[in-house]
C-alpha positions as a LaTeX table, in Angstrom:
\begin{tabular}{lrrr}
\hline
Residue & $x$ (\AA) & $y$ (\AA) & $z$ (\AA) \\
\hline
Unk1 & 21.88 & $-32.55$ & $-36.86$ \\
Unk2 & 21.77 & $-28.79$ & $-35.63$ \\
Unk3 & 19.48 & $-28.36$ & $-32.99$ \\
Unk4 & 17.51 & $-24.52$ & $-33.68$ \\
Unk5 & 16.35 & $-22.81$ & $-30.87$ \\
Unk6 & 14.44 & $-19.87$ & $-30.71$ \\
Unk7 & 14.56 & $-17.51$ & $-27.81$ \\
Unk8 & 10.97 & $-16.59$ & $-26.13$ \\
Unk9 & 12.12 & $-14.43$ & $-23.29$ \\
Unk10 & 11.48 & $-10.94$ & $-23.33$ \\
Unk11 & 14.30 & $-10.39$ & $-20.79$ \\
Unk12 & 17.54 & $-12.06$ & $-19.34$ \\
Unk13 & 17.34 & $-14.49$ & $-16.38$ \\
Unk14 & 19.75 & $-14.63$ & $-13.61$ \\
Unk15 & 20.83 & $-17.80$ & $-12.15$ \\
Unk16 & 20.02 & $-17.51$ & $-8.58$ \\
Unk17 & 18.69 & $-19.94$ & $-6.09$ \\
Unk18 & 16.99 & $-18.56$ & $-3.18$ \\
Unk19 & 13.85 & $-19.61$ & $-0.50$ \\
Unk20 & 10.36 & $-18.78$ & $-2.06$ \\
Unk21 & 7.28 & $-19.08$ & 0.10 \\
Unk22 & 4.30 & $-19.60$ & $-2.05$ \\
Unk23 & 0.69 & $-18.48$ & $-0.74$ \\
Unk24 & $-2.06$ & $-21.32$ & $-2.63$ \\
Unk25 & $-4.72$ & $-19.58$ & $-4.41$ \\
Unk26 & $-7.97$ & $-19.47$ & $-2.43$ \\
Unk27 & $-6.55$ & $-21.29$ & 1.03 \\
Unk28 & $-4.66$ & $-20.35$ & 3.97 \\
Unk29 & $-2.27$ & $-22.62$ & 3.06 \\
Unk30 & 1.84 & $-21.69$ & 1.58 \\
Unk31 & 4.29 & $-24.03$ & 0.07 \\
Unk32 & 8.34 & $-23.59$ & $-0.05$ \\
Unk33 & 10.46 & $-23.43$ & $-3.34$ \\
Unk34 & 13.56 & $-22.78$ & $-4.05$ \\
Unk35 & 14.20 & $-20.46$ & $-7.78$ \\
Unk36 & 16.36 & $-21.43$ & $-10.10$ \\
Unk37 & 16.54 & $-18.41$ & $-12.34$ \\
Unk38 & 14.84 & $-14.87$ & $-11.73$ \\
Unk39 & 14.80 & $-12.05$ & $-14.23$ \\
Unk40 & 12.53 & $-8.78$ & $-14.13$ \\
Unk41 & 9.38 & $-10.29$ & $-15.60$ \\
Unk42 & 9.37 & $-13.61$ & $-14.16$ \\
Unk43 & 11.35 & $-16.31$ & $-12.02$ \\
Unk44 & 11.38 & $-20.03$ & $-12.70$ \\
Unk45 & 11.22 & $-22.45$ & $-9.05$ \\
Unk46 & 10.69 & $-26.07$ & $-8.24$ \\
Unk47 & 8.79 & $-27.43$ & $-5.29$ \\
Unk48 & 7.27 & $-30.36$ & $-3.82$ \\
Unk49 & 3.35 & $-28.89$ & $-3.88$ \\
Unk50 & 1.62 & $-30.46$ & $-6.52$ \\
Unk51 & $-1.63$ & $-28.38$ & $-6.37$ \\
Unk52 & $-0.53$ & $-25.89$ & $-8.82$ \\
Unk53 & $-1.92$ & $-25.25$ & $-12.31$ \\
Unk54 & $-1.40$ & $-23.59$ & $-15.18$ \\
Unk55 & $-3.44$ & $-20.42$ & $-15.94$ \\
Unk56 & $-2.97$ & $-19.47$ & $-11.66$ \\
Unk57 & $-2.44$ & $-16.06$ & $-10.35$ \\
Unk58 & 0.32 & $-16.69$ & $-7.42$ \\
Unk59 & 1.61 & $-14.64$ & $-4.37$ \\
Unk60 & 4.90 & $-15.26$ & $-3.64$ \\
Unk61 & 8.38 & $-14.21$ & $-1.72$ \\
Unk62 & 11.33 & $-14.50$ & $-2.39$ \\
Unk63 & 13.60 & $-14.50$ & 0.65 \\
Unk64 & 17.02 & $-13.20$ & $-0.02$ \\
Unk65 & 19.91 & $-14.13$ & 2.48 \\
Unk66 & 22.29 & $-11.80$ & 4.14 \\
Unk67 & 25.16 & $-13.28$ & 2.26 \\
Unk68 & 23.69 & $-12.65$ & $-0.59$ \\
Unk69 & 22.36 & $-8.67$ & 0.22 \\
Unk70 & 24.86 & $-7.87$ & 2.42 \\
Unk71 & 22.34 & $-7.10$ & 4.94 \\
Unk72 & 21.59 & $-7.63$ & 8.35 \\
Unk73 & 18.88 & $-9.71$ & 7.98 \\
Unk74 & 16.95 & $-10.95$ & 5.14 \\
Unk75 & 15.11 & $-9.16$ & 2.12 \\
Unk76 & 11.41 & $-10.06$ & 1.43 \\
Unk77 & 10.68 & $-9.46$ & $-2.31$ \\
Unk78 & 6.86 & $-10.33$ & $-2.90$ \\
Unk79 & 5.68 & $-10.97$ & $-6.37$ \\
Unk80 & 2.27 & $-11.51$ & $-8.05$ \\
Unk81 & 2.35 & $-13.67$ & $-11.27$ \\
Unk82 & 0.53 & $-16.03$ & $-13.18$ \\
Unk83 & 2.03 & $-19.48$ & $-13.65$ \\
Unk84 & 2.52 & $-20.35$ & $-17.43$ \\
Unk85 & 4.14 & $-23.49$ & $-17.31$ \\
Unk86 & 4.33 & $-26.24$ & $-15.39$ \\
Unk87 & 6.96 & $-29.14$ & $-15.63$ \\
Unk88 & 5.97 & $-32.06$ & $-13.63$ \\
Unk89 & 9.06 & $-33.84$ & $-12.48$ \\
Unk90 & 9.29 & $-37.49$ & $-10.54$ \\
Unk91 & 10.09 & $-35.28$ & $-7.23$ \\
Unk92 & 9.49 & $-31.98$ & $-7.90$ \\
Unk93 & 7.99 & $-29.98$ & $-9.74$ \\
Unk94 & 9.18 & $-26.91$ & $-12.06$ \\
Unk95 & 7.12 & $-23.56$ & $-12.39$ \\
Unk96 & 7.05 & $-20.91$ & $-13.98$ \\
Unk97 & 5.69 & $-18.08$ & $-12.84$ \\
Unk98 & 5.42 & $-14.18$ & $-14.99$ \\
Unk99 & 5.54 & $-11.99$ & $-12.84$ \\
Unk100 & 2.98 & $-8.56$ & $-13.21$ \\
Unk101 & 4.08 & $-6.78$ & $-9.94$ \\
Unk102 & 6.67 & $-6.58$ & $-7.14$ \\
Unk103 & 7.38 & $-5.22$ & $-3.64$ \\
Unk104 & 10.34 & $-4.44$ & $-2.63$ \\
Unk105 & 9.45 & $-3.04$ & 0.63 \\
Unk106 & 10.77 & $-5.55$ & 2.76 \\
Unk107 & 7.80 & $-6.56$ & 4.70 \\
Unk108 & 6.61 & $-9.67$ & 2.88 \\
Unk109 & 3.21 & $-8.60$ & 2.98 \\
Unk110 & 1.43 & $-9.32$ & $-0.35$ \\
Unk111 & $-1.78$ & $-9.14$ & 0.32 \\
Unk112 & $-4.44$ & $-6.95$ & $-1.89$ \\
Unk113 & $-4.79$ & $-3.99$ & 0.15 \\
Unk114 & $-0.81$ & $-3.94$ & 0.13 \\
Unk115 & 0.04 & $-0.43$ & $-2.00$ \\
Unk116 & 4.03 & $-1.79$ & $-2.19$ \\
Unk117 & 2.87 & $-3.50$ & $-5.13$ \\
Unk118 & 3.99 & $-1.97$ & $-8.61$ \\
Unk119 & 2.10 & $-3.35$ & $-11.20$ \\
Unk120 & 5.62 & $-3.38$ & $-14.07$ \\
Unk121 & 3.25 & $-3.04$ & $-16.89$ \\
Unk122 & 3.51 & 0.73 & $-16.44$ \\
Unk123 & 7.04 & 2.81 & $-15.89$ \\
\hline
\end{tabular}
């Protein structure tokens, strides 16, 4: 029996696996991820935090290693998203997260008042 797929993403992912520090809506409090696939409108992570839910506007950053940049030390990329799917697994658990802006500005900072952010809805 064929198996029929069909395609949802808007844009191709990249298989990459790199540290994400997630900032909990409403609390002080992060949580630590690693991605599993990133693409221009939206990465995919697990993580151990289970106080996530669907329909959530997130903070996050990813931290990319020297190896991978070439770079002397690491690059912050922060990202706001909403989370849009959620797969609970028995240790972790799988999110994904679109993505509506970025900062690549280095500095990690993703807070409101942060003008870095480009909102990618608009060229």
């Amino acid at each position: 029996m064929a198996f029929n797929s069909v395609e949802r993403r808007k844009m191709h992912r990249l298989r990459l696996e790199v540290l994400v520090r997630v900032k909990l809506p409403l609390s002080p409090s992060v949580i630590f991820g690693e991605t599993r696939n990133v693409s221009a409108g939206g990465i995919y992570f697990v993580t151990r935090g289970d106080r996530l839910q669907v329909g959530q506007e997130l903070d996050c950053v990813l931290i990319l290693p020297e190896k991978l940049t070439m770079a002397r030390a690491p690059i912050l990329v922060a990202v706001h998203g909403r989370i849009m799917r959620i797969n609970q697994g028995a240790e972790r658990t799988g999110i994904a997260l679109e993505i509506y802006a970025y900062d690549f500005s280095g500095n990690g900072d993703h807070s409101p008042e942060n003008t870095h952010l480009r909102d990618i809805s608009t060229p």
